[in-house]
N, C-alpha and C positions, 0 to 999 in steps of 0.2 A: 223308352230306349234312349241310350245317346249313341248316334252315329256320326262317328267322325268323316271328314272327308275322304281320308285314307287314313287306313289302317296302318301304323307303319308299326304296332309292337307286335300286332294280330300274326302278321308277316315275318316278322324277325323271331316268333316263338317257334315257326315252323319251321326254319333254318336253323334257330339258334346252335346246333351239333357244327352245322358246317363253315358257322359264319367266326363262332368261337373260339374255333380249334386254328381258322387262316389268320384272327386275329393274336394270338396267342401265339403264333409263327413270328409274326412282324416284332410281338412284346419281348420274344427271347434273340431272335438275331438283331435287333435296333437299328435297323436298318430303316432311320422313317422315312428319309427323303429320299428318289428313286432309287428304290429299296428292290431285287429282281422280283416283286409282287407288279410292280407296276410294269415291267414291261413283258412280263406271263399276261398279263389281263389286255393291253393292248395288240398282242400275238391276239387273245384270244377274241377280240373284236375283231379285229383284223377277217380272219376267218369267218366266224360269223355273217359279217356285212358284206363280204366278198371283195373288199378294198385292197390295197397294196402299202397303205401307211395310218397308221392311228397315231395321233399324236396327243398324249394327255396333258390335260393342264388344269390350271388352278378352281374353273368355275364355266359355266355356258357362257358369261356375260365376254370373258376373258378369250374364249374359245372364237367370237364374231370377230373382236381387235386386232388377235395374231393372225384370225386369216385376211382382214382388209392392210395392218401392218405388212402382210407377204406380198401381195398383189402391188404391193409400192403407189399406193392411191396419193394424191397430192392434193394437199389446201384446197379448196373450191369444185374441186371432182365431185357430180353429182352420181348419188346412190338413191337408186328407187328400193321404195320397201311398201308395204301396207301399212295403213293410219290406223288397221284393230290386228293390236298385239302386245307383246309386254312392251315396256321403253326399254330394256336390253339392245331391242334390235334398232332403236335410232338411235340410244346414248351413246354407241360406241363410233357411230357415226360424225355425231356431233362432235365428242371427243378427242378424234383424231383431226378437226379441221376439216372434214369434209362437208358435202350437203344433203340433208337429208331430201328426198324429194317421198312425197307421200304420193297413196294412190289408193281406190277407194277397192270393195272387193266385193266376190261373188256372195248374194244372200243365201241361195243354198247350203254351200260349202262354206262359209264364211273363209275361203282363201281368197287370197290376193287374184286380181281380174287381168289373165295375158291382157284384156283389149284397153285394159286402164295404162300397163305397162307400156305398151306400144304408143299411146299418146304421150305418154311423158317424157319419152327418150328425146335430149336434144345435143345438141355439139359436146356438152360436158359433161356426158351420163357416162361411167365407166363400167357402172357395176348394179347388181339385180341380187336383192335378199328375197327370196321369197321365204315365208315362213310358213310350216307344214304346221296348220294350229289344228289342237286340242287333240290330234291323235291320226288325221290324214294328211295323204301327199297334196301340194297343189297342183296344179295342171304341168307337170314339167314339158311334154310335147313344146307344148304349145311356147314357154319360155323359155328354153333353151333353141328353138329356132327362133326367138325375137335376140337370144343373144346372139346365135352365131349371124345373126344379118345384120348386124350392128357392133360387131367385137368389144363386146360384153364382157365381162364375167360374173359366171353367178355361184355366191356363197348361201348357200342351203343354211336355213335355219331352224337346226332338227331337235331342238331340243323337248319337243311336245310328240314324235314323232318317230320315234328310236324303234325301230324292229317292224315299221309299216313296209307294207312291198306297194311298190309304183310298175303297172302295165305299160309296156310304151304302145301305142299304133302297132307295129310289127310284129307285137306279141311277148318281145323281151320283155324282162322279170329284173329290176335291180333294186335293193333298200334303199328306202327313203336317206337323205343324206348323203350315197354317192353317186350320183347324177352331176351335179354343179362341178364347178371347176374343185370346190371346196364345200365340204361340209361340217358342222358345228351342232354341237350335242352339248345338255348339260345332263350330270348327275345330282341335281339336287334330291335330296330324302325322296318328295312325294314324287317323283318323278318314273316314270313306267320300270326306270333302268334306276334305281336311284340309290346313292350311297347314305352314310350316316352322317354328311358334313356335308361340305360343297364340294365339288369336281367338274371336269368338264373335257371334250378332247375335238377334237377334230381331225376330220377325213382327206385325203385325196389318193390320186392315183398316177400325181403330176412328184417323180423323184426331187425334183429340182423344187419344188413350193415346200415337199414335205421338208426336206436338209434344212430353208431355210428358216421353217416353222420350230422346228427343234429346238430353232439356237433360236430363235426369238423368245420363247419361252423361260427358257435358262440365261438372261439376261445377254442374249445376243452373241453367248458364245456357243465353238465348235469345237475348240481346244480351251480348256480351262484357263482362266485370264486373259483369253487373245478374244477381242468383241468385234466379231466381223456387222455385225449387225447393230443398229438399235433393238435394243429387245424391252422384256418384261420379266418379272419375276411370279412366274406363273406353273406349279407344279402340283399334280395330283400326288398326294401322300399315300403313302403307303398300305398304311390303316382302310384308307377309303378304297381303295384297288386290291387289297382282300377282301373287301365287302361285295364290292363290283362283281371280282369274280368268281365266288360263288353264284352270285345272283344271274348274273349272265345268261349259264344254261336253262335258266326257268325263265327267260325273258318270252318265249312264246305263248307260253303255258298260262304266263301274269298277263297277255293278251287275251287270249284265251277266256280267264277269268271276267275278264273286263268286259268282252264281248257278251259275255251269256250275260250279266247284268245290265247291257244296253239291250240286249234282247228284250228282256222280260220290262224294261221299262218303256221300248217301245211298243208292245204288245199291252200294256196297261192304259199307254196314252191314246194308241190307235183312232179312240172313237170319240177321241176329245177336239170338236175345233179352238179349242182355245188355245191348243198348245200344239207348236208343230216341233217336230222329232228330229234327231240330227242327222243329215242324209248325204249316204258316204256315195262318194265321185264314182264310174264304170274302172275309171285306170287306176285306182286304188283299194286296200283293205285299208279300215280302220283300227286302229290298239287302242281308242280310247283313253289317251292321257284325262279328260274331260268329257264330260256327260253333259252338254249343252243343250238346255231347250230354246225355243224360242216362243214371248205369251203373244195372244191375241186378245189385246183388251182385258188381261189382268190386272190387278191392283200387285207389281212389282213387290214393292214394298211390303205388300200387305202379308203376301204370300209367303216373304221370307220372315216375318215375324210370326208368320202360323206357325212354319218349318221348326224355324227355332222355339217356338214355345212347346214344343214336343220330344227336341232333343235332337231333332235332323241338322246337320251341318249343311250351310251352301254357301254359293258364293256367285259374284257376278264378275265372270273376264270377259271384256272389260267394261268398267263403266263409263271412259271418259276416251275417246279415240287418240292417238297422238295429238294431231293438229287441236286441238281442245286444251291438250298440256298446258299451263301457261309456262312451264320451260321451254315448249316448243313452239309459241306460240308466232306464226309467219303471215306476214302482210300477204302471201301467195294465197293463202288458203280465209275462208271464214265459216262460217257457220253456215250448215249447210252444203261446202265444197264435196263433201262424200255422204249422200243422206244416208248411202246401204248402210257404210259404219256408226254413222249417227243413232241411225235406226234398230239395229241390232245391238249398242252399247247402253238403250233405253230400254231394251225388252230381253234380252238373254239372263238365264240364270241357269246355273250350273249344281245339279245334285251330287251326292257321295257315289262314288265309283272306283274298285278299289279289288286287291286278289282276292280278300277275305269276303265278301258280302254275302249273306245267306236270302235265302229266300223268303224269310220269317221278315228280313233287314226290306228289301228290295219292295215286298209287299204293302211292309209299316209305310214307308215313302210315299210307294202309288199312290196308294189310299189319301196319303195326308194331300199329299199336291193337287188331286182330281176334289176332294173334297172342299178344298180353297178354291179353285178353279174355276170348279160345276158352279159356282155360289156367286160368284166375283161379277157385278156386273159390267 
């Protein structure tokens, strides 16, 4: 077999009627750049998430900048985030002059650890990324009361995380992403929600952040030529916001999918100590952006050249924590400063998980992975 990580033509043959016909809309009115596809699709997020303001733009990475650009963060402001994650969520950090501050994270969940965040809060901590990785919420309870006891704000990093529901204590129900002051999504391709390009948008429920996220996007204007803002040149096309929204209404469904193939691959690993399974938090549902294991005393490497010699795709997020970067590389932190993230970017790897997967797919896998595994000593 060759199994890709995601299926993304598998997927677009089974829309191709509907994804064709919105595309072929945008080809005959030419309308590429916010063209009314794009703000149908943002309405239709809107709804969806239960928010008050979606606001599209160019890319997830772009999507983190315009919400700490909003927040008016200044040169030396420190920003706590997690050291296991893409560098999206420090580079925009760094990029703006700010500081990134790391912090290590839960090995279950592999989310970011409230009691890491609470230690690292000091005089110039403004702001709290938490990142919802590989398909769960992290702990919001618990970080949104270290923000509001500290006048915080927290920018949600939902791009792995897009249609998850978060439980609070109380019992309330809100999507992953609008919880924080602001939340950020990407639509890249493989992405649960994903377009055929790059995209990206973000959340709030704050009038005054969304107005001024808008114009930061569209190069800081509000009236055409007048730049109340410093902004960016950051907008979701057209093209990709007919893709979007078709795909939108099947975003549960492509959960859904994703679910029954974690099922059956935790049901395969069950009785493996070699390998533990990915295990989703009490206050959250899982959508599975990533199918993460974690080995015990497997041969890593070894595994992933068995995988590949049969035709399985994998992959390991991540292999190297921030603080390891040497772009991020900070006299604060050394080797060893976070072993959870150390330790889990030494032993995670991640299988194909995707809408399309059959059971014939999911099987061929088991088999191969338990078969390296069982042997490995």
């Amino acid at each position: 077999m060759n199994i890709p990580m995601v299926d993304l033509q598998g997927q677009y043959r089974r829309l191709k009627t509907e994804i064709d016909r919105e595309i072929q809309k945008v080809l005959d009115n030419a309308s590429f750049i916010n063209g009314s596809v794009v703000a149908e699709f943002a309405k239709d997020l809107e709804k969806y998430l239960g928010i008050k303001h979606v606001i599209p733009c160019g890319n997830g990475t772009d999507a983190l900048q315009v919400a700490m650009m909003a927040l008016d963060l200044k040169p030396g402001d420190e920003v706590i985030t997690t050291t296991f994650t893409f560098i999206a969520t420090a580079e925009v950090i760094a990029l703006l002059g700010l500081t990134p501050v790391l912090v290590d994270v839960l090995e279950d969940t592999m989310n970011i650890d409230p009691s890491a965040i609470r230690k690292a809060i000091t005089s110039k901590t403004k702001a709290i990324v938490p990142v919802h990785l590989f398909g769960q919420c992290a702990n919001m309870d618990e970080i949104m009361a270290i923000a509001d006891e500290n006048n915080l704000f927290v920018i949600e990093d939902n791009a792995q995380a897009i249609g998850a529901n978060y439980t609070f204590k109380d019992g309330s129900v809100k999507k992953a992403g609008t919880i924080g002051h602001i939340g950020t999504t990407s639509f890249f391709p493989s992405k649960n929600l994903g377009a055929y390009g790059d995209g990206g948008a973000i959340f709030t429920n704050d009038d005054k952040l969304a107005e001024q996220m808008r114009a930061v996007v569209n190069h800081g204007m509000k009236v055409r030529y007048y730049h109340d803002y410093v902004g960016i040149n950051s907008r979701l096309d057209s093209i990709q916001a007919a893709v979007l929204k078709v795909k939108l209404p099947h975003l549960d469904d492509f959960a859904k999918a994703r679910n029954y193939a974690a099922n059956y691959y935790n049901s395969a690993f069950a009785a493996c100590e070699k390998i533990t399974t990915p295990i989703t938090a009490k206050f959250t549902n899982h959508v599975f952006h990533q199918y993460t294991l974690i080995l015990n005393n497997v041969d890593r490497a070894g595994l992933q050249k068995h995988l590949s010699d049969q035709g399985i795709s994998n992959a390991v997020y991540y292999p190297v924590p921030l603080h390891q970067q040497k772009a991020y590389k900070d006299d604060r932190y050394e080797d060893g400063s976070f072993p959870i993230a150390e330790k889990l970017s030494n032993n995670v790897i991640s299988l194909p998980i995707h809408t399309e997967m059959t059971d014939e797919q999911l099987k061929f896998i088991s088999d191969a992975v338990l078969e390296f595994s069982t042997s490995s000593n």
